[in-house]
N, C-alpha and C positions, 0 to 999 in steps of 0.2 A: 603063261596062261594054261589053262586046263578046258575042258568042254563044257564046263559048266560055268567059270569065271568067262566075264567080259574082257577082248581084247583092249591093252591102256594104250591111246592112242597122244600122241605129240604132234604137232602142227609145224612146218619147219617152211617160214615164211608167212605171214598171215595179210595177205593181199586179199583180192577179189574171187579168184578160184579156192583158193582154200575156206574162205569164207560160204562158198556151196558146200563142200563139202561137209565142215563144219556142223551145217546145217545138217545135212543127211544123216550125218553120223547122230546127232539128234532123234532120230526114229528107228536107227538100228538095234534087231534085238539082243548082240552079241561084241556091241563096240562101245567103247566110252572115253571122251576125249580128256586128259588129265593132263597135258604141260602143253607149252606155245613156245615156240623162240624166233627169236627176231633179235634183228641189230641194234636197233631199236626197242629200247625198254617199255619206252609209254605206251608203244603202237600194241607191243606184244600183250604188256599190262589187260588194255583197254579190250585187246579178243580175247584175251583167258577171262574177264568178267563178263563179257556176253553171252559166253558158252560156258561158262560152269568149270575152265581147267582152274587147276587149283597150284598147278608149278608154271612158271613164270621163270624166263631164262633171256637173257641180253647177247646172246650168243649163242651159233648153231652147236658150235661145240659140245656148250653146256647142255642143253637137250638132247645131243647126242650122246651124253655120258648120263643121261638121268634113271637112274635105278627102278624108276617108278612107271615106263615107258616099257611097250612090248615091241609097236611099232610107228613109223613116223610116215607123213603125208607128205610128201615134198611137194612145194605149189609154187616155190621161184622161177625166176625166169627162164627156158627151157637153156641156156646159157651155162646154168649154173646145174644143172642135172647132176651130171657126171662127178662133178665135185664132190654134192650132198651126197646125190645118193652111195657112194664111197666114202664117205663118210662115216652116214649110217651106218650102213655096214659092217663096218673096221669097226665101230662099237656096238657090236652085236648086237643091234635095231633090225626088222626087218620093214619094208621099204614098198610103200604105194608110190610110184613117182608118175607128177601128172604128164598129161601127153603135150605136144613128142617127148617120146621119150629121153632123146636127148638132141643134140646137133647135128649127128650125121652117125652114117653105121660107126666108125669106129667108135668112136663116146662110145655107141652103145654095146659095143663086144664088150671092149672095157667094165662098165658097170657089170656083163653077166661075166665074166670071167670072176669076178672078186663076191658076186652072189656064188655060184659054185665053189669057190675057194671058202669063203668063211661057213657055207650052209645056209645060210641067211633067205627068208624068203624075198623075191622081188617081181614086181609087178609095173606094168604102164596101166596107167588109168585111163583107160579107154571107159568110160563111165555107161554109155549107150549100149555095150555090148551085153550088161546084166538087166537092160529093162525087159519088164513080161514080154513086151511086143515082140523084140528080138529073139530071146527066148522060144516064143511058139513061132514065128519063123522059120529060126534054126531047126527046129522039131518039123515041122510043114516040112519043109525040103528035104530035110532029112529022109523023110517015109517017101518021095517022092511024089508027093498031092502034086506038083506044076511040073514035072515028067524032069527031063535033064533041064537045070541053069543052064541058059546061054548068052543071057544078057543083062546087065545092071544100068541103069542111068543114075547117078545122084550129081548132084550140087550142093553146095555152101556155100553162099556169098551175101555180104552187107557191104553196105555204103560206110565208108570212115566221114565222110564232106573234107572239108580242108588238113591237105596234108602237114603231121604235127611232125618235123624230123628227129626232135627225139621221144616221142612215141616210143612202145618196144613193136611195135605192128609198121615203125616204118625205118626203123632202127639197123641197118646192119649189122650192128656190133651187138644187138640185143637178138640177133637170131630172127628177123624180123622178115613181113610178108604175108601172103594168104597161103601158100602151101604149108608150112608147119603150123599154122593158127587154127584155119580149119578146112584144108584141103585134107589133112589126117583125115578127116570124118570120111567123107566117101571112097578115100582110097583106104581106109580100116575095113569098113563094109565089104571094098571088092576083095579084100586077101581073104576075108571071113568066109567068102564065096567061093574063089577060084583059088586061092595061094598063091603062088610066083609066079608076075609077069615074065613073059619070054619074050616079048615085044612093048617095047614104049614109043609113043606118038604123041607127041606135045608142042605146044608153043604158051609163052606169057608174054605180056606187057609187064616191061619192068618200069616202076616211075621213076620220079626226080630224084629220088633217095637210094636207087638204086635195089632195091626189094621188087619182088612180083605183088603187083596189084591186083594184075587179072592173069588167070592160067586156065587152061583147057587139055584134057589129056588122053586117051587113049588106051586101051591099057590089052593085052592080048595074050591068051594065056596056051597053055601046050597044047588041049583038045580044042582048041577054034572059038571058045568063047571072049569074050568081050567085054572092056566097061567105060564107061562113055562117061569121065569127070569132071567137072568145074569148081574152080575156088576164086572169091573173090573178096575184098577189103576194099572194092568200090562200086560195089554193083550188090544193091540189093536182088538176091535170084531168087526161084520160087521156093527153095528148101524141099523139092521132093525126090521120092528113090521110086525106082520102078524096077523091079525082078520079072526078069520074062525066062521062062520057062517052054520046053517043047508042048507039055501039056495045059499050059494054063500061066498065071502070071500075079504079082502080089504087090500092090499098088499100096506102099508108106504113106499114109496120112502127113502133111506138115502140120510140126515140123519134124520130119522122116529122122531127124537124129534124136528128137526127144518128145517120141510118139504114145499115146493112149490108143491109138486106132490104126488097123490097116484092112483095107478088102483084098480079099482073094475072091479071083476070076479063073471060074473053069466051065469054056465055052462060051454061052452067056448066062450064066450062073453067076451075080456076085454075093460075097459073104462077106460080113462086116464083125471083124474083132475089135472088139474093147478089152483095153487089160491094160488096171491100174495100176498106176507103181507108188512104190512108199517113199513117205515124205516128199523130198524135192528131187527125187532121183537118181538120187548120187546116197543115196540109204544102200543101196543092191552091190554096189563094187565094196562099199565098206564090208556091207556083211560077206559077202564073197571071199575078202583078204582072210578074217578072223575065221574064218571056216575051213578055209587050205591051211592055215598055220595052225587050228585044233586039230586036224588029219595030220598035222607033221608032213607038210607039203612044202616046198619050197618054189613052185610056182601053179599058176590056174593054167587048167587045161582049157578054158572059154580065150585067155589072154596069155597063149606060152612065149616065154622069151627066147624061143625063134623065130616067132612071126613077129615080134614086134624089130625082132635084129633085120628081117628081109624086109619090110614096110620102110623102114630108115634106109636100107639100099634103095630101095624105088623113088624114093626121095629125095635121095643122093644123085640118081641117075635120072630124076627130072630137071633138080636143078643143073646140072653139068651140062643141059641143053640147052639152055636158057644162057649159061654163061655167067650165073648165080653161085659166087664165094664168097663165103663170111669172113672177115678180117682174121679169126682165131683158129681159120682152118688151115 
């Protein structure tokens, strides 16, 4: 691609998440979706005709050898990460792969070692970290408007109702659980914040499937700051984030992962930001990828593949409390 040409994007698995995406890519002004692959021929068929691709492939392979392809959305089960997106790769594709990134830190050295090795750019789709909200946040704090971070609270959690055991949410063999589904979300947030825990404090409920259904965690960082997380797949929670600050504080509208609105508080002064995002919001990481790779970038500095390599240690070393191992580790 060039700056002026649209990034040609490939779909590699066309399930439920890629089908957001999808969509987003639909509004972007620098992306455009042209092949689908799947094991599945009819299924793949059926999303290249929704979405306007025009190559159609019965195999990852195939997609990942398609000439016509700049880069590929990985949206399979977080199981199979490490495979695709090395894949990709090794066929000179470069690679949005959705979160988590993979199964555990190692997968994901793995994956960035063979990104550095081939040049290839690669990315985890942390999708939240490009909306406006976030954005003037990260700006906010930046300039210090709420003095030093010294505290985060977020949660994630829904109710599943009755346990389906081969689900991939309750699945061991499928990487399954609320920590990698969407405890990501608030513990992305605190790294976004602080960087690398120095201290972990946790416990879950693991259920009958042996997966964390509910988890609570703690999180402590070098300067004495804090983050107070929860994930759940049985508990509908409220979906909010609170940033507190020495000078003042910044209250996430839910739902604080996929927010139009947040107030900041300084003293008793609140301020209420709106700031809309495009299309279905998963527009801003597409446009994101095709704009580091017109730069001749090889990864985003909003989402670098060190933080997403220590995010998967933290994850590693929550489950490891818990007493949480996946059959293929």
């Amino acid at each position: 691609m060039t700056n002026s040409s649209p990034l040609r994007w490939g779909i590699l698995a066309p399930g439920g998440i890629s089908t957001q995406f999808a969509t987003g890519l639909q509004s972007a002004a620098n992306g455009t979706l042209v092949a689908v692959g799947s094991r599945n021929k009819e299924r793949a068929t059926a999303f290249a005709q929704k979405f306007g691709a025009t190559n159609v492939h019965d195999s990852y392979e195939g997609l990942a050898n398609d000439p016509d392809v700049d880069a590929i959305y990985i949206g399979s089960p977080h199981t199979y990460h490490k495979e695709h997106a090395i894949l990709c790769m090794r066929a000179g594709k470069h690679v949005l792969c959705e979160k988590p990134f993979a199964i555990n830190a190692s997968e994901a050295a793995e994956m960035i070692a063979v990104a550095q090795e081939t040049g290839m750019f690669l990315m985890e789709a942390m999708w939240t970290r490009y909306l406006p909200v976030h954005e003037k946040i990260r700006e906010l704090i930046a300039a210090g408007v709420i003095g030093d971070v010294r505290k985060l609270f977020a949660d994630f959690g829904f109710r599943m109702g009755t346990v389906q055991p081969d689900h991939r949410l309750f699945n061991r063999d499928l990487g399954g659980g609320a920590l990698l589904d969407v405890g990501i979300y608030p513990l992305s947030l605190a790294s976004s914040l602080f960087g690398t825990p120095t201290r972990i404090s946790s416990m879950a409920n693991l259920g009958s499937t042996g997966v964390d259904e509910e988890t609570a965690f703690i999180l402590g960082y070098e300067n004495g700051e804090m983050a107070l997380c929860s994930s759940d797949i049985q508990l509908q929670t409220p979906w909010e984030a609170q940033i507190t600050g020495t000078a003042g504080s910044i209250k996430i509208h839910t739902p604080w992962f996929f927010p139009s609105q947040f107030t900041l508080k300084i003293d008793n002064t609140e301020t209420i930001y709106t700031l809309d995002y495009k299309g279905n919001g998963y527009t801003h990481e597409a446009e994101e990828v095709a704009r580091c790779i017109a730069e001749g970038k090889t990864e985003s500095a909003v989402m670098p593949l060190t933080e997403s390599l220590t995010i998967m240690q933290t994850m590693d070393q929550l489950r490891a409390q818990w007493g949480l191992k996946y059959p293929m580790e």
